[in-house]
Structure formats: C-alpha cells, structure tokens
C-alpha positions as CSV (number, residue, x, y, z in Angstrom):
1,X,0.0,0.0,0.0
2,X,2.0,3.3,-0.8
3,X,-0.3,5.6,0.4
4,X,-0.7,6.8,4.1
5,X,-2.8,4.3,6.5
6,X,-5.3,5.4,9.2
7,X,-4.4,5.2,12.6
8,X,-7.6,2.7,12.3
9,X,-6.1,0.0,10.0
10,X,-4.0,-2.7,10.5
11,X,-2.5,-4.0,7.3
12,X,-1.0,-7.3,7.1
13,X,1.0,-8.4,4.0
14,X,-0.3,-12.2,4.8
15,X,-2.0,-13.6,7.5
16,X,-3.6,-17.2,8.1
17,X,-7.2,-15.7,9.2
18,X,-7.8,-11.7,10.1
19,X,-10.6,-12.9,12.3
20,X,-7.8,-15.7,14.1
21,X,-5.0,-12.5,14.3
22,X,-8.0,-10.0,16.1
23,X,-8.5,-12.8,18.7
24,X,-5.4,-13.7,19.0
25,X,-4.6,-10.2,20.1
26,X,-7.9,-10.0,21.8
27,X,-6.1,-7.7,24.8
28,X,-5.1,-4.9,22.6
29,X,-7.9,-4.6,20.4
30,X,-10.4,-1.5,20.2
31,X,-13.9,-0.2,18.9
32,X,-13.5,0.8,14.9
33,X,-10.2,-1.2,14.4
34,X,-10.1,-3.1,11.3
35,X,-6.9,-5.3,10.5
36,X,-7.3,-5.9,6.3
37,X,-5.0,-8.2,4.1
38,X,-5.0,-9.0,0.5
39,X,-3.5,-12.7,1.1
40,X,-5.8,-15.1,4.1
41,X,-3.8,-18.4,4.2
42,X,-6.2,-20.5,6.3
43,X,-9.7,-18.4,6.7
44,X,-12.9,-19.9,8.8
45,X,-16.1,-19.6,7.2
46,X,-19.7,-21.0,8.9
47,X,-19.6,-24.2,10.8
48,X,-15.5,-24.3,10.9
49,X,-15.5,-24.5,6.8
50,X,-12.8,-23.3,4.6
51,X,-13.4,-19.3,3.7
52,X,-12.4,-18.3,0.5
53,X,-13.0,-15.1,-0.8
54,X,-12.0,-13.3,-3.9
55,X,-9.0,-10.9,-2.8
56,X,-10.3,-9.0,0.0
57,X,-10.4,-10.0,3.6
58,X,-10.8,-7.9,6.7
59,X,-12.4,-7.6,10.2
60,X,-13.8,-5.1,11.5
61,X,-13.6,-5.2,15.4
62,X,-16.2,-3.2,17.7
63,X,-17.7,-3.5,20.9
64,X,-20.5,-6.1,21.8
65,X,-23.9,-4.9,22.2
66,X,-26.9,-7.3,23.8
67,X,-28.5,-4.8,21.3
68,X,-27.8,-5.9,18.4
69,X,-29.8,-9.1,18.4
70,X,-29.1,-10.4,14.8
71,X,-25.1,-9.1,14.7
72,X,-24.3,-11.1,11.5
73,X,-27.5,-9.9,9.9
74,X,-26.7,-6.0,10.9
75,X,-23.0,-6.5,9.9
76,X,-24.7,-7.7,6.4
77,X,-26.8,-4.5,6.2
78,X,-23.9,-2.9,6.8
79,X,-21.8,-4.4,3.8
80,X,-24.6,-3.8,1.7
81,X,-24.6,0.5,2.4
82,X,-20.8,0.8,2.5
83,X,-20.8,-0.7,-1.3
84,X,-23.8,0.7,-2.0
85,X,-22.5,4.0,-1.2
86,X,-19.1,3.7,-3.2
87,X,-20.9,2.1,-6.6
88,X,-24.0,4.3,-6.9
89,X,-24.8,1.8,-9.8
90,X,-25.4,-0.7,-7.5
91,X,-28.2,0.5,-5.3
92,X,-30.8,-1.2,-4.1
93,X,-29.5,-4.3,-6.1
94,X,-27.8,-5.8,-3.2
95,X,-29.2,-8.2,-0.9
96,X,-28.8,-10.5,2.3
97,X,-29.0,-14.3,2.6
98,X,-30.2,-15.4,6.2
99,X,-28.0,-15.6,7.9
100,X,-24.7,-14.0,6.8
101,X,-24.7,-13.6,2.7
102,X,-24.6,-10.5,0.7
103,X,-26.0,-11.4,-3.0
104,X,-25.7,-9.8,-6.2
105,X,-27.8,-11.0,-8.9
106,X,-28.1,-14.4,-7.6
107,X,-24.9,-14.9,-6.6
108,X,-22.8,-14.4,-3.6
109,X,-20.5,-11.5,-3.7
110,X,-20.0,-11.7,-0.2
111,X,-19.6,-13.7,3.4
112,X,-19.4,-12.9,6.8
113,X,-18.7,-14.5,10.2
114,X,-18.7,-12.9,13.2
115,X,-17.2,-13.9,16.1
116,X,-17.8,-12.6,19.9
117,X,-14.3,-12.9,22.3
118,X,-13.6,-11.0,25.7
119,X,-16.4,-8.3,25.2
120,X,-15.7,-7.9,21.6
121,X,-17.0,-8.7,18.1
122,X,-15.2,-9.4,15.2
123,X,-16.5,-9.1,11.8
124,X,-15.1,-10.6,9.1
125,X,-15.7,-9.7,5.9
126,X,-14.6,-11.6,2.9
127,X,-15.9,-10.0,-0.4
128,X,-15.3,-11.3,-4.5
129,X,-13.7,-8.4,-5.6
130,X,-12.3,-9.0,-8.6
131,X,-12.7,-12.5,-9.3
132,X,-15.7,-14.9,-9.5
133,X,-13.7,-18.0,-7.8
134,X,-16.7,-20.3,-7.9
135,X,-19.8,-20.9,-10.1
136,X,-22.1,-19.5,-7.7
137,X,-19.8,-16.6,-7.0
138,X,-20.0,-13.0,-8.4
139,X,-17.2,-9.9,-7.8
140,X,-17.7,-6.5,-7.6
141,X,-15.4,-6.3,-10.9
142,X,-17.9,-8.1,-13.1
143,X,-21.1,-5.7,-11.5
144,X,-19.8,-2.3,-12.5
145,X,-19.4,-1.5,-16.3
146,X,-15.7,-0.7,-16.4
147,X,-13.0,-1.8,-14.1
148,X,-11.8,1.9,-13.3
149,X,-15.0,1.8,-11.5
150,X,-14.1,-0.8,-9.1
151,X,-13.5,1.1,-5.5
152,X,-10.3,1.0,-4.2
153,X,-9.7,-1.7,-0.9
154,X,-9.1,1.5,1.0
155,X,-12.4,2.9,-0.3
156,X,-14.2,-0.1,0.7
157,X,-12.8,-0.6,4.1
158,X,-13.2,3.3,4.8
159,X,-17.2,2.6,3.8
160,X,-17.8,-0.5,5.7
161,X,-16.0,0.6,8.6
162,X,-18.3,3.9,8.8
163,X,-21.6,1.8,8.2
164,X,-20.9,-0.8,10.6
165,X,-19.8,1.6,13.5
166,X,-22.9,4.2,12.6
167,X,-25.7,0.7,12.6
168,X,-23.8,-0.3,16.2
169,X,-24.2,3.4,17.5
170,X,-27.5,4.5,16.4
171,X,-31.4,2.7,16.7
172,X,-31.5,1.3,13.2
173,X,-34.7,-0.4,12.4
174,X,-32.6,-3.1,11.5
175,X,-35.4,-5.7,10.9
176,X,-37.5,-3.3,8.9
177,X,-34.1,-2.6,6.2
178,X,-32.8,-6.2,6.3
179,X,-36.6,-7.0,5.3
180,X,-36.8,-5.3,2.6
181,X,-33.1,-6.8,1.1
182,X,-34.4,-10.5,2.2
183,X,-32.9,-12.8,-0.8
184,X,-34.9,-15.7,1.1
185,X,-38.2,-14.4,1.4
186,X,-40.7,-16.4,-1.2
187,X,-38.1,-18.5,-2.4
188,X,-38.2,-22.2,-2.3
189,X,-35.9,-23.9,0.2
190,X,-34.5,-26.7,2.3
191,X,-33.2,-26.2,5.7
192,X,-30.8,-29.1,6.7
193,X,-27.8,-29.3,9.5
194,X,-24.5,-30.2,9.3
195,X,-22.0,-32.8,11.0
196,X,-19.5,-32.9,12.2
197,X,-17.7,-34.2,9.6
198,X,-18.7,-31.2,7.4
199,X,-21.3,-33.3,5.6
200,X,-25.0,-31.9,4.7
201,X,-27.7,-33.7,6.2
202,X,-30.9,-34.7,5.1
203,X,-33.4,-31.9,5.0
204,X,-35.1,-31.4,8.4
205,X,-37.3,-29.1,6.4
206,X,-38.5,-27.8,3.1
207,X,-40.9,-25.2,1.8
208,X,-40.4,-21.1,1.3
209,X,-39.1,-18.6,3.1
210,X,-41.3,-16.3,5.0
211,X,-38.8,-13.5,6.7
212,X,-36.8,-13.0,9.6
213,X,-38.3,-12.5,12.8
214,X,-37.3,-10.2,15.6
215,X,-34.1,-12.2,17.5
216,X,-32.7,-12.5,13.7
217,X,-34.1,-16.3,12.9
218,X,-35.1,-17.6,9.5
219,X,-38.9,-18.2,8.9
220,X,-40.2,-20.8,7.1
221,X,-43.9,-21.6,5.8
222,X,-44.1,-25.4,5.2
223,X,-46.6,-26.4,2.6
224,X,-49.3,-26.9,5.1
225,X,-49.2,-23.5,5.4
226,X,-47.0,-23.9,9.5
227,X,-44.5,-21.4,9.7
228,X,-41.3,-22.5,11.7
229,X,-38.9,-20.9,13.1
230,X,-35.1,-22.1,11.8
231,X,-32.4,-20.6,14.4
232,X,-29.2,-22.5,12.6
233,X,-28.9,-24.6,10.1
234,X,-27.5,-24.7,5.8
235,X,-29.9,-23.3,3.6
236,X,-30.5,-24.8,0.3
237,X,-32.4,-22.4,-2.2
238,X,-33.8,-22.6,-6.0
C-alpha cells in the first residue's frame, strides 16, 4: 500500500485468518479497528468450513452490544450500504442471505462471520472483488461497467468501517431494512444441519421462506401452510 494508512487500520502483508489475528490479540484490540490483508492463508467460514473469498479479507472489530440481536444480519446490512454507497450503480440491487450472505444477482458477492471474544465482536468480511472463484460466486469487478469503477480496498474498508460503526451506535430499524433486502423471502428452500464431519444432512425441512423474525431467525412456511422458526442450520435455495 503506498499511500498513508489510518491510525484505524491494520494491514498485514499475509495472514492465516484476520478474524484468528484479532482474537489472538484479543487484549489490545479497540472499537472501529479493522486489520485488512490481500493474502488469508487459512480463513474460517460458517460451521469451521474453509473461507475463501475473492481478494479482500478484513475484520472489523467493535464492541459487543446485547442490542444488536441479529449481529451477523446488521454486519450484512452494513456491507450492503458501504458498497452501495461507493458504486452508486449498484443501489438497491444488493441483498442479504439469512444468515450471513450478501448477494448480487443471484450470486454471492459476499460472506461474513462474526465472532464474539472477551467483550468484543469481530466481523469478518470476505468479499469477491475481482474475481468470481466459484460458479455460484459473483465480484464487484464483473457488477460495474468498467474496471476503473471498481473502489479502491481502502475505499471499501473506509465505507464498511463507517456503516458498521454508525448501525452499532445508532437505533437502526434493522429488521424493517434487512426485510426489505431479504434474498430468502418467497423462495423455495431446504433447511438441513451439518455434522460434524462437514457433511449436509438430510433436510429437516423444506418449503419457502417467509422473513426474519425479531431475535434474527429464518422463517419458514411449510406447505401446510405452518410457519417454523429455523435458528441454525444450511440453507439450500432454487
């Protein structure tokens, strides 16, 4: 990076995990840090699987709030302004997957895991931004029209930073905005669990998604018309 840094940012060359290195130096950690690399050896995605994301990694670090009932779904909303706000093109086109997705057009442009140590909470963010790794993958590079328009990582980290610290500090109607961005809602889906071993189960259940409620949890209208409430679990979508 040749230009200056904010005081804010911690920028590693190469790093296993940015979520592992925050919690690993739990005890000197603060509210608005974020610690940013372009190269994550050995990242941690949902349910201890592999993370992979397409050149940009960070977490953000700030305090935890009994507040913020659905963190990974606020975090998410969060995502969603900061681009938002730095590709104008792409507004209102963005949305969330229950429970920690942000989609473009189908496809995951993306992923999030947050993680609560020693009265913090670190959110990682992993985002596809200029390549589209896997098949059901998109990056920010292939949304905008020219590459020039791609934001800069500093850009980016500037705008998430600022939308996550402004949705912990203020009363966002968070249920009300992540409603309205709700990839799942009407879609048909499968909820199912997995092992240990990393292996889907069978579906415990199947039908279409029917919003979030208010501690964050995925809704889900069975064909008989009963509405359950999912609190964990893979989703499996059409």
């Amino acid at each position: 990076m040749s230009q200056p840094l904010p005081p804010w940012l911690t920028w590693l060359e190469t790093c296993d995990s940015t979520n592992t290195w925050a919690l690993r130096h739990a005890n000197s950690l603060y509210h608005g840090q974020v610690i940013y690399t372009r190269n994550q050896t050995h990242g941690r995605g949902q349910y201890g699987r592999q993370w992979r994301s397409g050149g940009f990694t960070a977490s953000f670090v700030v305090t935890a709030s009994p507040a913020i009932v659905a963190p990974s779904l606020v975090a998410g909303l969060a995502v969603v302004q900061a681009v938002e706000s730095v590709v104008p093109s792409l507004r209102q086109q963005l949305q969330l997957k229950w429970p920690n997705d942000v989609m473009a057009q189908g496809k995951k442009l993306a992923g999030l895991l947050c993680e609560h140590h020693q009265g913090w909470l670190v959110v990682g963010v992993g985002l596809n931004l200029s390549k589209d790794e896997l098949p059901q993958a998109i990056s920010l590079q292939t949304l905008v029209a020219e590459a020039t328009a791609v934001p800069t990582e500093l850009d980016l980290l500037m705008a998430i930073r600022e939308e996550l610290l402004w949705c912990w500090e203020s009363s966002i109607d968070w249920l009300s905005a992540v409603s309205q961005r709700d990839f799942l809602r009407g879609r048909a889906i499968k909820v199912t669990e997995v092992t240990q071993q990393q292996k889907i189960a069978p579906a415990l259940w199947q039908g279409e998604g029917a919003g979030i409620n208010t501690k964050g949890h995925l809704q889900l209208r069975l064909a008989g018309g009963e509405v359950v409430t999912v609190a964990s679990g893979h989703i499996i979508y059409e």
